[in-house]
C-alpha positions in Angstrom: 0.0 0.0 0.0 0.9 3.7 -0.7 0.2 6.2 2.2 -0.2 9.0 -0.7 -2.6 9.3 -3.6 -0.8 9.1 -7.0 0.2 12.2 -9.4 -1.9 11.6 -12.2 0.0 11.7 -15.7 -1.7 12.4 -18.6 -1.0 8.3 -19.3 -2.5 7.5 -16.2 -5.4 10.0 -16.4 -6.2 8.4 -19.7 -6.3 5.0 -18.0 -8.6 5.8 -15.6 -11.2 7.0 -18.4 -10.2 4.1 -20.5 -11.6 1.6 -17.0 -14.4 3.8 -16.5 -17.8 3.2 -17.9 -17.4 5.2 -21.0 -18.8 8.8 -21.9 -21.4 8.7 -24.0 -22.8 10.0 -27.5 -24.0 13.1 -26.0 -21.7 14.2 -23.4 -18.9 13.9 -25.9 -20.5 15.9 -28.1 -21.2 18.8 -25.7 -17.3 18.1 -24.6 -16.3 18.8 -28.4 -19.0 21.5 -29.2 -17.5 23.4 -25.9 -14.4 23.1 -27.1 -15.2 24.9 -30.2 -17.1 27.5 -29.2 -15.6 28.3 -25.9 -11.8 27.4 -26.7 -10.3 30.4 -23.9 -13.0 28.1 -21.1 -12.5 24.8 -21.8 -10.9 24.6 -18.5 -14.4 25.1 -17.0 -15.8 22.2 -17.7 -15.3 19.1 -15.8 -13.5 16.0 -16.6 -14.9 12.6 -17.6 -14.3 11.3 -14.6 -15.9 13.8 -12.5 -19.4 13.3 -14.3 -19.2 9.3 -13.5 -18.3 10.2 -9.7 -21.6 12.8 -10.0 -23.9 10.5 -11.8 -22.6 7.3 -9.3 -22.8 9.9 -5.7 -26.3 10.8 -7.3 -27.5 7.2 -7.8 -25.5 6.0 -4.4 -26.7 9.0 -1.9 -30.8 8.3 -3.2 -30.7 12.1 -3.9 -33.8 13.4 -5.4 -33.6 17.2 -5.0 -30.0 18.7 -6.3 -28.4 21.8 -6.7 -25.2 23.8 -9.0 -23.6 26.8 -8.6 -21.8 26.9 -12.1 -23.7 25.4 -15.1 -21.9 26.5 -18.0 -22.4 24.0 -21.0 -24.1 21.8 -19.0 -22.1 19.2 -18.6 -22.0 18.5 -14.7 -26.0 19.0 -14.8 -26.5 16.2 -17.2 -24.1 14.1 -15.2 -26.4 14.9 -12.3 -29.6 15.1 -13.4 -28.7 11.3 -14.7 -28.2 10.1 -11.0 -32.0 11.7 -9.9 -34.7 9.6 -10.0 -37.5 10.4 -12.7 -39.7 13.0 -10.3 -36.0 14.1 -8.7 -35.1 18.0 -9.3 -31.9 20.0 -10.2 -31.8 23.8 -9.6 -29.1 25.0 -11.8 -27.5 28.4 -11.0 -25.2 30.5 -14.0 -25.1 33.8 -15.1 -24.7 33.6 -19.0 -27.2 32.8 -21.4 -24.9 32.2 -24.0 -23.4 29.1 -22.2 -26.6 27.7 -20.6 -28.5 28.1 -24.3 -26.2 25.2 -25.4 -26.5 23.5 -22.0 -30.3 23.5 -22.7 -29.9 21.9 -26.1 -28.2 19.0 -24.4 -30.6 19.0 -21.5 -32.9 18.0 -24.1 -31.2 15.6 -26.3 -30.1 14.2 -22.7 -33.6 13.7 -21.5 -33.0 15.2 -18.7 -34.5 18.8 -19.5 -37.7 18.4 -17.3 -35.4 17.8 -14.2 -34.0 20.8 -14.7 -34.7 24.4 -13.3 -32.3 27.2 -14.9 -32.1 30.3 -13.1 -29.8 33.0 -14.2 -28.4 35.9 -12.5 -26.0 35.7 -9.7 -25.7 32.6 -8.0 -25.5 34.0 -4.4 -28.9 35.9 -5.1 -30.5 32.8 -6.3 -29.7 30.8 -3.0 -30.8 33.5 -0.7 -34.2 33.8 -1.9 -34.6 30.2 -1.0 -36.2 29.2 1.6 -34.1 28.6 4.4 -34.9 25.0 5.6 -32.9 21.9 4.4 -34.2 20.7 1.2 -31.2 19.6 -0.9 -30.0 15.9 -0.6 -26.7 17.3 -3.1 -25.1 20.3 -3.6 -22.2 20.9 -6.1 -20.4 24.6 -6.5 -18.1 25.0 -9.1 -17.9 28.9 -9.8 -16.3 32.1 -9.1 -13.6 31.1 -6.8 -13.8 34.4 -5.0 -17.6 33.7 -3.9 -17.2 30.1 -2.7 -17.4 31.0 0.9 -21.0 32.6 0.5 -21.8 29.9 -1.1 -20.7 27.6 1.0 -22.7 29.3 3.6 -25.9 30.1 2.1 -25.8 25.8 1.1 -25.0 24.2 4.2 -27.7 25.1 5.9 -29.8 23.7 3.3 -28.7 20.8 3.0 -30.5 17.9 4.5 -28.8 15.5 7.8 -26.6 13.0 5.7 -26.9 15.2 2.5 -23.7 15.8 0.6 -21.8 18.7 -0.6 -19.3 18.4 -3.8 -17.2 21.6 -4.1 -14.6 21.9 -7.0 -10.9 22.8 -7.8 -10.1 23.1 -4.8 -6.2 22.2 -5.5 -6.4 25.8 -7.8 -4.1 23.7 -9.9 -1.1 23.7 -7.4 -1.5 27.4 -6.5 -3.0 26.8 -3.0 0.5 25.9 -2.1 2.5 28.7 -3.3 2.9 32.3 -1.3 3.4 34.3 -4.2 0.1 33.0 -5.6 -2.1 36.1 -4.2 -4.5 36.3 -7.0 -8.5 36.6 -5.7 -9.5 33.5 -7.1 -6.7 31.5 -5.6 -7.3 33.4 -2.0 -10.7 32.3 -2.5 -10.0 28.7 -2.7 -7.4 28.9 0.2 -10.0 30.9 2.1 -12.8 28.2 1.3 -10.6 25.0 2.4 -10.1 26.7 5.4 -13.4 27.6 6.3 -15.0 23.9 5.4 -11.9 22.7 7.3 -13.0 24.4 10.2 -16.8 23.4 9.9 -18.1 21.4 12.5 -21.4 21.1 10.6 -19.5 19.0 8.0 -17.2 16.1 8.0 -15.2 15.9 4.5 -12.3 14.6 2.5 -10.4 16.5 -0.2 -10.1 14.0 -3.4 -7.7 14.2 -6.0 -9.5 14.2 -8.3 -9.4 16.3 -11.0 -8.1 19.8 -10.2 -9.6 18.7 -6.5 -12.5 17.9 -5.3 -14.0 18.3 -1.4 -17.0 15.8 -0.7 -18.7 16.6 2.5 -21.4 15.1 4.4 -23.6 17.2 6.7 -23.7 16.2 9.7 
């Protein structure tokens, strides 16, 4: 046994999609039609393996009523939407219409569209018009890096006893660990990790997986 978790080549990343059950039709096709029209944000959508671990937490957690900070394309709510039951919900939070316009095309072609609820504007304003009781089985944040505390805050709370919390690039792709790395985003991370550290509300574990990934259970 290894008492670390291995540095994922691009080799060894590629073998672990290779013995995964295998993306399909449509979720490679959003992947490539991303790729082509957002070429600068590529880097915001998640991997492969991410959207398995979604769809499988989904399925494994019996979650029926989900929410996303950060929709984009629409990638990480199909993966999701995927692991609700048929009556399940997903309340998907963005602010751009150009990038949820394609992510409603693939909602569609997904068959997952009637799952979904889309509502634009900022995220933060979105969560504190809800109501303030637990109601969420799974929550997954994957925006501006600056905001993830709020949002951490405004979601734990409604989040249900044994619910679970999925909170992205948390590793800021190395930067976490270097001092002359001041940039807000990367502060933001390092301030987040702290703060769910901290949270007694919460137990978690930070995965490598990905650009890192926290999974936390409320308490």
């Amino acid at each position: 046994m290894t008492r670390f978790s291995e540095n994922l080549s691009p080799e060894l990343h590629a073998y672990v999609v290779a013995h995964s059950t295998p993306v399909d039709e449509v979720l490679a096709d959003l992947a490539a039609e991303t790729e082509r029209l957002f070429p600068e944000r590529t880097g915001m959508q998640i991997g492969p393996e991410q959207g398995l671990f979604l769809t499988l937490l989904a399925r494994l957690t019996g979650a029926r009523h989900a929410v996303e900070v950060g929709t984009f394309t629409g990638y990480s709510s199909i993966c999701t939407a995927r692991g609700l039951p048929a009556d399940g919900t997903l309340l998907a939070c963005d602010i751009s219409e150009e990038w949820t316009a394609v992510a409603r095309r693939y909602w569609k072609r997904a068959g997952v569209a009637d799952r979904i609820e889309l509502r634009l504007g900022p995220a933060i304003d979105t969560l504190r018009a809800l109501p303030a009781e637990p109601r969420f089985d799974l929550a997954f944040i994957d925006a501006d890096k600056e905001s993830y505390v709020d949002y951490w805050e405004e979601l734990v709370p409604r989040v249900r006893p044994g619910g679970v919390l999925l909170v992205d690039n948390v590793f800021s792709h190395g930067r976490v660990l270097d001092p002359a790395q001041t940039s807000p985003g990367v502060q933001g991370i390092r301030d987040f990790n702290a703060r769910a550290r901290a949270d007694d509300r919460v137990e978690l574990v930070m995965l490598p997986i990905g650009d890192g990934l926290t999974l936390a259970r409320r308490r």
